[in-house]
C-alpha positions as CSV (number, residue, x, y, z in Angstrom):
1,X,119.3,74.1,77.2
2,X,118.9,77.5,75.1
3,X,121.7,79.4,73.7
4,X,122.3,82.9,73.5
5,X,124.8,84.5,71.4
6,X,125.2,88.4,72.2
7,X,126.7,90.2,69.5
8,X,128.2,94.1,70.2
9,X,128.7,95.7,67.3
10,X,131.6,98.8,66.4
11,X,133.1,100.7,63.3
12,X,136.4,101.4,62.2
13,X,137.9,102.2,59.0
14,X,140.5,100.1,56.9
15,X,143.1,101.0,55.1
16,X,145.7,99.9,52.5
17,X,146.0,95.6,53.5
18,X,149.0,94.8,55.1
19,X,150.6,93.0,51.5
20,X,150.3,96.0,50.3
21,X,151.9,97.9,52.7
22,X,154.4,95.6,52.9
23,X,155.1,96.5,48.7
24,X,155.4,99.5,49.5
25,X,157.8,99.6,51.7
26,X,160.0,97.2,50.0
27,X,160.0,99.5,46.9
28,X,160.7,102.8,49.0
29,X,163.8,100.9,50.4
30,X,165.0,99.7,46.7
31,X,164.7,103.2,45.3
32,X,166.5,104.3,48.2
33,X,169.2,102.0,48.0
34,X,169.5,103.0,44.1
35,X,170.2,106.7,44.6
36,X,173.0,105.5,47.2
37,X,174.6,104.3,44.3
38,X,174.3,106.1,41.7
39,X,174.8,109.5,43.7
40,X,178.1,109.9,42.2
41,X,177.0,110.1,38.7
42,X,174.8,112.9,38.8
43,X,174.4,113.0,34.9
44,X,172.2,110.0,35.4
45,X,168.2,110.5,35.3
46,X,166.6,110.5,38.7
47,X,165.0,107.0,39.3
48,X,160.8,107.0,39.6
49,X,158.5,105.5,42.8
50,X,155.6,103.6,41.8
51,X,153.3,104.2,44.6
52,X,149.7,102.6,44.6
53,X,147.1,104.6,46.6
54,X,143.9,102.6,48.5
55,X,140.5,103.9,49.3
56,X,139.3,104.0,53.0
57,X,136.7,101.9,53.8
58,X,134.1,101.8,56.4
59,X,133.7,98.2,58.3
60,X,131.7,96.5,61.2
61,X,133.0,94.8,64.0
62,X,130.7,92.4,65.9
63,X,131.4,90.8,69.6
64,X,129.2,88.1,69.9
65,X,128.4,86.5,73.5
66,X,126.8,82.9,73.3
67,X,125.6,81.2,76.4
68,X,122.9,79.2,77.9
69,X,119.3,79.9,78.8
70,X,116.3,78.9,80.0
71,X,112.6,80.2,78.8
72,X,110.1,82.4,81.3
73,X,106.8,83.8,80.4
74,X,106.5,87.4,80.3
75,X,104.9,87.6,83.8
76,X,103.1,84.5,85.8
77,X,100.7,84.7,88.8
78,X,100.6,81.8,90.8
79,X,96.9,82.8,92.6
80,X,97.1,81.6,96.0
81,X,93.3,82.0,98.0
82,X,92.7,84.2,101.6
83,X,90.2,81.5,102.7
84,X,90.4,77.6,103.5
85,X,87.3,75.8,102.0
86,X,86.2,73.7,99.4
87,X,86.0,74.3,95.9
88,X,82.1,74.5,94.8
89,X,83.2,75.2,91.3
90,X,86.0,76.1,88.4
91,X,85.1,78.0,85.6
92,X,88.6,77.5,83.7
93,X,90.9,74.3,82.6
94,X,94.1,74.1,82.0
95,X,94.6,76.1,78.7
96,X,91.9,78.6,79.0
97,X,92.6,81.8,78.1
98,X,91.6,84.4,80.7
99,X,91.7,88.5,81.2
100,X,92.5,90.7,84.6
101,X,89.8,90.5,86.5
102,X,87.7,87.4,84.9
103,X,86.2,85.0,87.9
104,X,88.0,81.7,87.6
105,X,86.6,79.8,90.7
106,X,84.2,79.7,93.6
107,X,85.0,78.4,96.9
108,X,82.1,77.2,99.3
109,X,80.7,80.4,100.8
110,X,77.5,79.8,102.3
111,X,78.7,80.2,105.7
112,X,80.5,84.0,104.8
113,X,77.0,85.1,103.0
114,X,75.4,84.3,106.0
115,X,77.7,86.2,108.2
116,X,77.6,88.8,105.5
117,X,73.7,89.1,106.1
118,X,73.6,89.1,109.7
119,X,76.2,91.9,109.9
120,X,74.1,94.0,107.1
121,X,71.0,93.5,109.3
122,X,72.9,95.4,112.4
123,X,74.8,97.7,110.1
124,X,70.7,99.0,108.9
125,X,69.7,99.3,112.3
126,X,72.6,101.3,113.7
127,X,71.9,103.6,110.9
128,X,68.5,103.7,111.6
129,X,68.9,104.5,115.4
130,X,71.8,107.1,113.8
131,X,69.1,109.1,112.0
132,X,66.5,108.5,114.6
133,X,68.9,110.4,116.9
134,X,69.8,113.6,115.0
135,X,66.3,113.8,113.8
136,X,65.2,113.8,117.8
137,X,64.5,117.6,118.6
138,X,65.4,116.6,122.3
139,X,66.5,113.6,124.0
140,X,64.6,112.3,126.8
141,X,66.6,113.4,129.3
142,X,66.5,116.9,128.5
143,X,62.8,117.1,128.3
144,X,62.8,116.1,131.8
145,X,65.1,118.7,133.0
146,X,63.0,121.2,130.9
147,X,59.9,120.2,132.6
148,X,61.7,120.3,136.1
149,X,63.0,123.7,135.3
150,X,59.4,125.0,134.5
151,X,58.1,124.1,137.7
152,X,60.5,125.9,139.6
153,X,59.8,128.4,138.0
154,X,55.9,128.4,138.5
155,X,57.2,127.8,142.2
156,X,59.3,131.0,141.5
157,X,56.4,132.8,140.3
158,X,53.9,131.9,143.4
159,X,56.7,133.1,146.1
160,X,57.5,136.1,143.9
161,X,53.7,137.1,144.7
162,X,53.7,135.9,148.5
163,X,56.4,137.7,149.1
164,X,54.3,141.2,147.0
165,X,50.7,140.4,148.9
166,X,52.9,140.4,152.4
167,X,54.9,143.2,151.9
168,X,51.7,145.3,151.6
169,X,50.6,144.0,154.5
170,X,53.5,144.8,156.6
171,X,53.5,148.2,155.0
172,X,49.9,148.4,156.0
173,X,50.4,147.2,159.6
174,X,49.0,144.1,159.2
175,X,51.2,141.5,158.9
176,X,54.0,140.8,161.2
177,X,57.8,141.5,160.3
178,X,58.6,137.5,161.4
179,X,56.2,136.5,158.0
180,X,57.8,139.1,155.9
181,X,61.2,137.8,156.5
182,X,60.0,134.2,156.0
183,X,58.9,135.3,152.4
184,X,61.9,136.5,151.5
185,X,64.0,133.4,152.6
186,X,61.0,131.7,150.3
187,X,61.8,133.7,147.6
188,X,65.5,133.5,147.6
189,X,65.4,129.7,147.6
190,X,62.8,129.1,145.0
191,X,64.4,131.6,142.8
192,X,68.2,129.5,143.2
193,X,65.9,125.8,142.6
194,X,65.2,127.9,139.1
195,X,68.5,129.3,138.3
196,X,69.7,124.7,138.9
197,X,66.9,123.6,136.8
198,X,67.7,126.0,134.1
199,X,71.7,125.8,134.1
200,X,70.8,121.9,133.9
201,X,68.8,122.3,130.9
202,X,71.3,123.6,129.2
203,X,74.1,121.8,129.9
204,X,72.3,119.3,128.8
205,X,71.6,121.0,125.5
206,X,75.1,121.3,125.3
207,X,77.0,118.5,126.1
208,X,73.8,115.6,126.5
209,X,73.2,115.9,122.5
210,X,76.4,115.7,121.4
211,X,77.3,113.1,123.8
212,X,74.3,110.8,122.3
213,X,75.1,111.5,119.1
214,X,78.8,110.4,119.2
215,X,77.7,106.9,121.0
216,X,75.3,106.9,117.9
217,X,78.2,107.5,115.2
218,X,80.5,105.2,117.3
219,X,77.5,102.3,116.7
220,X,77.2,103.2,113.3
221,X,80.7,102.8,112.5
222,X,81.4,99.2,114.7
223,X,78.1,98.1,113.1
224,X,80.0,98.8,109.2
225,X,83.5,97.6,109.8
226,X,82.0,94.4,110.8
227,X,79.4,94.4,107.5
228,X,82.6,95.4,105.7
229,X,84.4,92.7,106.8
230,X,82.1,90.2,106.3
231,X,81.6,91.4,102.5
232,X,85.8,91.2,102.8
233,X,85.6,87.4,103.6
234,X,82.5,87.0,101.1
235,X,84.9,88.0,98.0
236,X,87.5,86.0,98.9
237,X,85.7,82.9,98.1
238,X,86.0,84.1,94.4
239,X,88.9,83.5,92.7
240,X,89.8,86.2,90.2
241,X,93.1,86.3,87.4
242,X,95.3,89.5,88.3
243,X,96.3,89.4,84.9
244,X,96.0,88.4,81.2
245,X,97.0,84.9,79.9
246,X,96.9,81.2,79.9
247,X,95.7,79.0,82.8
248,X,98.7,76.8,83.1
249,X,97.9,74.6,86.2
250,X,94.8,73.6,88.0
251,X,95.7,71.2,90.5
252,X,92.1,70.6,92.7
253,X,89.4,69.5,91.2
254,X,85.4,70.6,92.1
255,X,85.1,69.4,96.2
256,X,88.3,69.3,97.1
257,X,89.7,71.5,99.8
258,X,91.8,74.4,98.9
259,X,94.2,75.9,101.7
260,X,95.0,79.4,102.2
261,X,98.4,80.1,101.1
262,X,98.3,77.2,98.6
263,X,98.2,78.0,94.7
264,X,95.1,77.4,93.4
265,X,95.7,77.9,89.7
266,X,98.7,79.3,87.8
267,X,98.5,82.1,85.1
268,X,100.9,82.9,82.4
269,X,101.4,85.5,79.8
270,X,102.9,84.1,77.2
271,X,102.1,86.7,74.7
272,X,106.1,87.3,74.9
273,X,109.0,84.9,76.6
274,X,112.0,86.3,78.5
275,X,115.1,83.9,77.6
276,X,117.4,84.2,81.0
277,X,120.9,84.1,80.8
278,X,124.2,84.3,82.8
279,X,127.0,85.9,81.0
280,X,130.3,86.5,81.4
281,X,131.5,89.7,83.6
282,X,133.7,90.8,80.7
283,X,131.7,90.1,78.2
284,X,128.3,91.7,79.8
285,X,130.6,95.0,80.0
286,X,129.9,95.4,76.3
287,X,125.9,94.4,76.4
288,X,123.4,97.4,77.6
289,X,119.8,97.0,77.4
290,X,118.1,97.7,74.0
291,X,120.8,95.5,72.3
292,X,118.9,93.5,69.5
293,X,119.8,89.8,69.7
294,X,118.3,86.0,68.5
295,X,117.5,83.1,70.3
296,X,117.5,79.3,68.9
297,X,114.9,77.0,70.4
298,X,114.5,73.4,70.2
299,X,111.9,72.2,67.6
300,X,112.0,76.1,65.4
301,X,114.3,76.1,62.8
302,X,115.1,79.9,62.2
303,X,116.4,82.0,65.3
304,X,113.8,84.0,66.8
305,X,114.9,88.0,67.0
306,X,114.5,89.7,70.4
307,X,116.2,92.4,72.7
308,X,117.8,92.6,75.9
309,X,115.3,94.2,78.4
310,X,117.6,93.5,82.0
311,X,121.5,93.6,82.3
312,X,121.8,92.8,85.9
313,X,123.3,95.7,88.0
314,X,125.0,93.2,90.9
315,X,126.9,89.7,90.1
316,X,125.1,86.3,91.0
317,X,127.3,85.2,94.1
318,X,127.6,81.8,93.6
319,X,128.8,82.1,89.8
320,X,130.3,85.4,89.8
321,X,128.4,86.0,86.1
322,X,125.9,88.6,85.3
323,X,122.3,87.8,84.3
324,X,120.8,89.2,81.0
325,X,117.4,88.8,79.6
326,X,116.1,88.5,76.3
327,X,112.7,89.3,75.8
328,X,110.9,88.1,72.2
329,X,107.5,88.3,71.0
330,X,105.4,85.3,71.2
331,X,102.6,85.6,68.7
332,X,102.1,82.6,67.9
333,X,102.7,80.6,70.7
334,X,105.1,78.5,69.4
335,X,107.5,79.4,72.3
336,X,107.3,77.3,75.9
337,X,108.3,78.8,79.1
338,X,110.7,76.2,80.8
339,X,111.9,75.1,77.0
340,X,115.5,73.2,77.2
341,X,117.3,70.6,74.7
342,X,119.9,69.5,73.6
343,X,120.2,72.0,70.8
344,X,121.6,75.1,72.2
345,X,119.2,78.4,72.1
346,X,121.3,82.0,71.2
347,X,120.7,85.4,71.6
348,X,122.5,88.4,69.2
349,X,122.6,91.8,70.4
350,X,124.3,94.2,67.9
């Protein structure tokens, strides 16, 4: 396993050492002890101290936390497919560097880009039957109300003059009152068959159109979820990297069949490694993240400089000891997620 070795660093000043000190003291109690005695003869010369002064200096005081650890790359993405089908083809192997977005894979997908054509075919017609319809200056039915409408009013027109040629009659003598009257009732009901046909015409125009051009939009819309949906399924059959890195496992190969919810192929950034460590409650007290530290790996002789990215908020419950992570810069590659040995890894954090 790795070791990390956490290392909190503070300042406090020194003084005199304690065998100095200690001089010191001795020789204050001597010279006391001295005057005691000779107090009585005060024609004696008063004794001299010989007191030795020592500078202040500044110091640094380092906590250091070792433990175990395990390497993890930077971030991994373990890419899992939508779809169950065969694999037609892989673009990557194991090792292959890739970027966010690159097309690793194609899954068999001749089925989808069939379904993905049909659906485009009714998609183009419900738009064309969309634009077809607003373009319409008047739907069918409303012509024939329009036309029904104009022949009651010709009918309108004809009674209209009836009713004229009969009331000069009657005026005249000529005509019977019976006809007249028979006019009028002629009259009244043509001109209410009008006033039908026309209120039909245009609640037609009202509510007919807008009614026919909802059904249309309704079409429209059923007719592009479902091409949607089908261009949906199409792209799953591609297999893309969410990120940057290193393909890491491929465990198919070309023709067999890979399951929905199965990984596919593993990616890992490796461009930096987090070393993953459970310290101490006490001793993770002192650690805070930004806290420079090393890490010794199996196989590199020098220890490899990092800092601590995560001090865990909670404690792990089943070892009551707080996880920290080292994170270190991976340039060359030289350090393996998973690493562990028998030489023990550490970590320093000033």
């Amino acid at each position: 396993m790795n070791h990390v070795t956490l290392t909190n660093t503070r300042h406090r000043h020194r003084t005199a050492p304690p065998a100095m000190r200690t001089l010191g003291t001795h020789a204050a109690i001597a010279a006391l002890l001295f005057l005691a005695a000779c107090s009585g003869n005060k024609g004696d010369a008063e004794p001299e101290v010989a007191v030795q002064v020592a500078p202040v200096e500044k110091t640094t005081i380092q906590h250091t936390v070792g433990a175990q650890a395990i390497l993890y790359p930077r971030q991994q993405a373990a890419i899992v497919p939508k779809i169950s089908a065969p694999v037609a083809k892989f673009l990557v192997k194991r090792g292959s560097r890739v970027h966010e977005g690159q097309l690793l894979a194609v899954l068999e997908n001749r089925d989808l880009t069939a379904a993905a054509q049909d659906t485009k075919g009714a998609y183009d017609q419900a738009e064309a039957a969309y634009k077809t319809t607003t373009a319409a200056s008047l739907p069918e039915e409303i012509k024939k109300a329009e036309a029904d409408a104009q022949q009651a009013k010709l009918v309108l027109d004809a009674q209209e003059k009836v009713y004229q040629s009969r009331q000069q009659l009657f005026e005249q003598g000529a005509l019977p009152r019976k006809e007249l009257d028979q006019s009028v009732v002629d009259v009244t009901q043509a001109r209410n068959q009008y006033s039908i046909a026309k209120q039909h015409v245009e609640s037609l125009a009202a509510f007919g159109r807008q009614e026919a051009l909802k059904a249309a939009a309704g079409q429209l819309e059923s007719a592009r979820g479902k091409y949607l949906g089908a261009q949906a399924q199409l792209s799953y059959s591609e297999i893309r990297s969410p990120i940057d890195g290193v393909v890491t496992d491929r465990p198919l190969y070309p023709g067999e069949m890979a399951a929905a919810g199965t990984a596919l192929l593993t990616v890992m950034d490796t461009s930096a490694v987090i070393a993953k460590a459970h310290i101490p409650q006490a001793d993770a007290a002192a650690l805070k993240v930004g806290d420079k530290g090393t890490m010794t790996v199996p196989g590199i002789a020098d220890p490899i400089e990092g800092q601590v990215t995560v001090v865990s908020p909670a404690l792990d419950p089943n070892s009551t000891t707080v996880e920290v992570w080292l994170e270190a810069k991976n340039p060359k590659q030289e350090l393996k997620p998973g690493t562990s040995g028998s030489r023990e890894p550490a970590f320093n954090s000033p």
